[in-house]
Biotite code that builds the C-alpha atoms (Angstrom):
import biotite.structure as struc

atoms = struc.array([
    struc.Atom([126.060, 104.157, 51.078], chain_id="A", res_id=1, res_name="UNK", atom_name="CA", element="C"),
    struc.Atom([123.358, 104.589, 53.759], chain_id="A", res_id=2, res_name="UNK", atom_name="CA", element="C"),
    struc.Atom([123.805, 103.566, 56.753], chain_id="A", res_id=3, res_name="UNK", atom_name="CA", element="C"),
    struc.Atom([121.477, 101.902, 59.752], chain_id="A", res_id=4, res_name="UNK", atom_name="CA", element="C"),
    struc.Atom([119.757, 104.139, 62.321], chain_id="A", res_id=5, res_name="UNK", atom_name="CA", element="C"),
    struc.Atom([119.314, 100.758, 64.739], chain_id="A", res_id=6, res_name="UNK", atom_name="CA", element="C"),
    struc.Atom([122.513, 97.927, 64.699], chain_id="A", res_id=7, res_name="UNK", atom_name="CA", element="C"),
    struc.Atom([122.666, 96.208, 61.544], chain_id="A", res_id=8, res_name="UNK", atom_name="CA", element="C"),
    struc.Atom([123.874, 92.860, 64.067], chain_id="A", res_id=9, res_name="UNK", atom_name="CA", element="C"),
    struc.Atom([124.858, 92.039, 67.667], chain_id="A", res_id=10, res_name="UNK", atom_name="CA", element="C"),
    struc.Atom([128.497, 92.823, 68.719], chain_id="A", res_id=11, res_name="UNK", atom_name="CA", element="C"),
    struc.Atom([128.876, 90.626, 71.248], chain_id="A", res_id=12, res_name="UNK", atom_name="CA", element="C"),
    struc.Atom([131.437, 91.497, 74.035], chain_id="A", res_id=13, res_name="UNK", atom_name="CA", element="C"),
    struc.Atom([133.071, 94.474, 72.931], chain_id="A", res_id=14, res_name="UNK", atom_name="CA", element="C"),
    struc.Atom([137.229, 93.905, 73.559], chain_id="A", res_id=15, res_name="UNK", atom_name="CA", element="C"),
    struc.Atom([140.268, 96.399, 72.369], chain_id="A", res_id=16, res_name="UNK", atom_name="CA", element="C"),
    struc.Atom([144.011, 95.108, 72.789], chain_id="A", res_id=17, res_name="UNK", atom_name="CA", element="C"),
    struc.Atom([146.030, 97.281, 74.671], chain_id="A", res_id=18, res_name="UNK", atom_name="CA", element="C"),
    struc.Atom([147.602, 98.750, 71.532], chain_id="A", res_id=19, res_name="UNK", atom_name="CA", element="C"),
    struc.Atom([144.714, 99.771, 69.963], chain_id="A", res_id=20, res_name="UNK", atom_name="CA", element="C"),
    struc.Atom([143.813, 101.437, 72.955], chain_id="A", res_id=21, res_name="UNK", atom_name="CA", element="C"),
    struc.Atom([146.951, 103.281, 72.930], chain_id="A", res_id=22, res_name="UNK", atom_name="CA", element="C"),
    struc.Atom([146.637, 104.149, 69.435], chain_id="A", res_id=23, res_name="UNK", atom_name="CA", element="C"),
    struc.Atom([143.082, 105.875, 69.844], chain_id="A", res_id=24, res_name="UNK", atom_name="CA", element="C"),
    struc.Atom([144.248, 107.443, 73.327], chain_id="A", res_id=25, res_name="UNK", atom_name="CA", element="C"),
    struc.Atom([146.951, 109.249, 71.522], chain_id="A", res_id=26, res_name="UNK", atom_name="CA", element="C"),
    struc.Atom([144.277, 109.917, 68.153], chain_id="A", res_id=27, res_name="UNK", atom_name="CA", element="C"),
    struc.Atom([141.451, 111.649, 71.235], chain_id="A", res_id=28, res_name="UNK", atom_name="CA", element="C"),
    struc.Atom([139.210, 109.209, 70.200], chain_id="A", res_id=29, res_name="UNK", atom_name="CA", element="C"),
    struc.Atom([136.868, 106.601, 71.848], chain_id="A", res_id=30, res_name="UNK", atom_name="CA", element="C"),
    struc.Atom([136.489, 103.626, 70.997], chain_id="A", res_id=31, res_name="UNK", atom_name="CA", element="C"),
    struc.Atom([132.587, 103.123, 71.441], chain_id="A", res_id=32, res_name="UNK", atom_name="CA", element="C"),
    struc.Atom([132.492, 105.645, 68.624], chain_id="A", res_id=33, res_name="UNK", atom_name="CA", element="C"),
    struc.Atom([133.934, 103.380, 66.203], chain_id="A", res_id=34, res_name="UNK", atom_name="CA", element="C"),
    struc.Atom([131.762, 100.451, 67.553], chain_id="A", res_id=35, res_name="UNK", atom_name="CA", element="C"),
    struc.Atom([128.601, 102.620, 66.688], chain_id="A", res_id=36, res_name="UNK", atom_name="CA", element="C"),
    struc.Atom([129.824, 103.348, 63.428], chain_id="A", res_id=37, res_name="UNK", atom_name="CA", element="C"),
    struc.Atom([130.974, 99.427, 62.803], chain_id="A", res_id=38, res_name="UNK", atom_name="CA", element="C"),
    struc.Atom([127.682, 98.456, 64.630], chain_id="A", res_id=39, res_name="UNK", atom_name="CA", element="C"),
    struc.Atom([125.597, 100.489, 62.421], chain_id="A", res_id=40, res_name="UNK", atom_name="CA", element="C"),
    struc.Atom([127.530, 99.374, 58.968], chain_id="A", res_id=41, res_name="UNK", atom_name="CA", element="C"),
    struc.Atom([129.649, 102.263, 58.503], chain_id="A", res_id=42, res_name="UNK", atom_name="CA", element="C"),
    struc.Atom([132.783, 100.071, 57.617], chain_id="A", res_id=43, res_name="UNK", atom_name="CA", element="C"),
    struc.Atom([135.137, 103.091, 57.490], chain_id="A", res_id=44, res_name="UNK", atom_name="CA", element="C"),
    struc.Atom([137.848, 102.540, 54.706], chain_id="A", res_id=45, res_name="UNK", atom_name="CA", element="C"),
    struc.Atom([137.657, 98.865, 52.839], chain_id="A", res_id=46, res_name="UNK", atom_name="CA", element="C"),
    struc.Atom([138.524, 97.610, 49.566], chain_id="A", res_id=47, res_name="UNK", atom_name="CA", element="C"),
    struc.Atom([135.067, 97.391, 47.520], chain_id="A", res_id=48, res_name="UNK", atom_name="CA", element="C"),
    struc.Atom([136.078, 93.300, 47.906], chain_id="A", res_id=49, res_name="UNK", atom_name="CA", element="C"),
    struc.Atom([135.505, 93.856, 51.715], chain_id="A", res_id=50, res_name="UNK", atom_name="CA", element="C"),
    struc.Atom([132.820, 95.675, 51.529], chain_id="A", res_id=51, res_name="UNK", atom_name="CA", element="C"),
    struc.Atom([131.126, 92.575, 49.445], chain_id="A", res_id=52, res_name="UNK", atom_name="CA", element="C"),
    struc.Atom([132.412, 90.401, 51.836], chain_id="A", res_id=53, res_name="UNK", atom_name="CA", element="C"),
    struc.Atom([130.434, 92.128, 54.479], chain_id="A", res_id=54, res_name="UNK", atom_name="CA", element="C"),
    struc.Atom([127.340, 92.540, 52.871], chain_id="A", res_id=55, res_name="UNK", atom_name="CA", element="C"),
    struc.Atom([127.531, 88.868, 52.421], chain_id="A", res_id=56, res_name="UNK", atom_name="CA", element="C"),
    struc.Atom([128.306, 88.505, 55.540], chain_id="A", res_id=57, res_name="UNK", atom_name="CA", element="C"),
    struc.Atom([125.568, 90.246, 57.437], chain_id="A", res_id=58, res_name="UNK", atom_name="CA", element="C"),
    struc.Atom([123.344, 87.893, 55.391], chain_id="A", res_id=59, res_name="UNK", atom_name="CA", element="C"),
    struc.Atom([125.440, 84.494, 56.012], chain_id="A", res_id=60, res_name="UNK", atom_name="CA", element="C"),
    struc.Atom([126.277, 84.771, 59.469], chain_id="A", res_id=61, res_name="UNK", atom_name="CA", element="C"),
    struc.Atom([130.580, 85.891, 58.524], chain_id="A", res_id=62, res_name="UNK", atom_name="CA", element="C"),
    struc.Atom([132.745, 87.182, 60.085], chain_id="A", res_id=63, res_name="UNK", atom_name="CA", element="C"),
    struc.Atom([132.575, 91.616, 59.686], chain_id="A", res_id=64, res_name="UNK", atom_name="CA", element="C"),
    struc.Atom([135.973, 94.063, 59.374], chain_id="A", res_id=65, res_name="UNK", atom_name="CA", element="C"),
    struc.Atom([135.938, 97.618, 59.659], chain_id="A", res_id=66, res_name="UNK", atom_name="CA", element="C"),
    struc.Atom([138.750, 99.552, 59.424], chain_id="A", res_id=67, res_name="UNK", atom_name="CA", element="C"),
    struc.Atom([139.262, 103.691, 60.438], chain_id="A", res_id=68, res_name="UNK", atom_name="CA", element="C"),
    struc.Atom([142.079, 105.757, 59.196], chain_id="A", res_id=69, res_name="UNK", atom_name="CA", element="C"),
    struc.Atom([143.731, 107.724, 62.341], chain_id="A", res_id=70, res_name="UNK", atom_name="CA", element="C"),
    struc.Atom([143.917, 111.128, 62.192], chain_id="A", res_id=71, res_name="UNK", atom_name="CA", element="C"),
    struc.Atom([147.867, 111.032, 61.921], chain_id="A", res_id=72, res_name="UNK", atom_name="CA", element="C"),
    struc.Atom([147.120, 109.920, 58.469], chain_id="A", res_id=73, res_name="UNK", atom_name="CA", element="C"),
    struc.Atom([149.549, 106.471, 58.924], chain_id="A", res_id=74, res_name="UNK", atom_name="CA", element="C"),
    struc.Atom([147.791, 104.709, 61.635], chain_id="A", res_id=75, res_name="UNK", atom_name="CA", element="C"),
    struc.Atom([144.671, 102.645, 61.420], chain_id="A", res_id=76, res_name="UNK", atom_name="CA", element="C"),
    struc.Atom([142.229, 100.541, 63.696], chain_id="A", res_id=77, res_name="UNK", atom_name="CA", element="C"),
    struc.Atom([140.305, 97.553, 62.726], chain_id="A", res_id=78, res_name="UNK", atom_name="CA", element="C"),
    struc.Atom([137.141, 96.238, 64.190], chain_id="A", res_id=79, res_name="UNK", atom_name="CA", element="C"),
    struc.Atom([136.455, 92.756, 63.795], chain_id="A", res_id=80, res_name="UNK", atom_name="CA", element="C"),
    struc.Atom([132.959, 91.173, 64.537], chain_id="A", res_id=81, res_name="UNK", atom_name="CA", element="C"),
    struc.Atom([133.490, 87.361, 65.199], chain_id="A", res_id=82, res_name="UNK", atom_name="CA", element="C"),
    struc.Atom([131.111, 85.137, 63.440], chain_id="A", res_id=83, res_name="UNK", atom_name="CA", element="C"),
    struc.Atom([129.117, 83.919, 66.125], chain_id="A", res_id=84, res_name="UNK", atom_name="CA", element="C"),
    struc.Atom([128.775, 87.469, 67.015], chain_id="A", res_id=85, res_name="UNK", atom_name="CA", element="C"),
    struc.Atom([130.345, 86.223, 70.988], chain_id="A", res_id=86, res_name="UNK", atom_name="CA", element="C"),
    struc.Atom([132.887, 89.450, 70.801], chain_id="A", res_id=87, res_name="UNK", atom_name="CA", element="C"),
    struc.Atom([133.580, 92.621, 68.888], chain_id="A", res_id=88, res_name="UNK", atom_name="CA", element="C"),
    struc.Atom([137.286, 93.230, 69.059], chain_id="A", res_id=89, res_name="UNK", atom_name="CA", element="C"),
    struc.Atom([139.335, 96.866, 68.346], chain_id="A", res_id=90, res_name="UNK", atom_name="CA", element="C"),
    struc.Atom([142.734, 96.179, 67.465], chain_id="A", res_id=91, res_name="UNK", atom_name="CA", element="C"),
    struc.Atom([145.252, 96.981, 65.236], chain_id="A", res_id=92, res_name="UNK", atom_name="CA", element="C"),
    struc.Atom([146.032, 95.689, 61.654], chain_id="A", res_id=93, res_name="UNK", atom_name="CA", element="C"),
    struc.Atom([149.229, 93.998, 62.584], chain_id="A", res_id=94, res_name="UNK", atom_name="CA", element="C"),
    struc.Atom([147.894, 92.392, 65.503], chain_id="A", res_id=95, res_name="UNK", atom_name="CA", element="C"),
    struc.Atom([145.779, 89.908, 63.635], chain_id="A", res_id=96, res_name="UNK", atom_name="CA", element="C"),
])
């Protein structure tokens, strides 16, 4: 998979929950490097079914997941692209 050099869509607002910000606090990573990534169609680690969906969805106008493993090798983040494209949000799995 190749990915964008330039945003593949807008983000919007970008928003974390408080969790998620927690989460990559304790991981020593920022969260504007996992927008770029999710920004720039690096998905991180989905199902080949998401990945469809979100090929699909930069063409339709969906709704775009990505989702990054933490380094403590339990813990993920997801990024979630509304389908308006109003606000990017950061949070974590069990918060949607």
């Amino acid at each position: 998979m190749s990915y964008s050099n330039s945003p593949r869509f807008p983000m919007g607002r970008p928003v974390i929950t408080p969790a998620a910000q927690a989460a990559l606090d304790a991981a020593g990573i920022e969260g504007v490097l996992l927008l770029a990534r999710h920004i720039h169609g690096d998905w991180g680690n989905l199902s080949i079914e998401d990945l469809a969906a979100n090929a699909l969805a930069l063409l339709t106008g969906k709704r775009l997941l990505s989702s990054y493993n933490l380094p403590d090798g339990r813990s993920k983040v997801w990024i979630i692209t509304e389908a308006d494209r109003s606000v990017t949000t950061i949070l974590l799995p069990e918060e949607y």
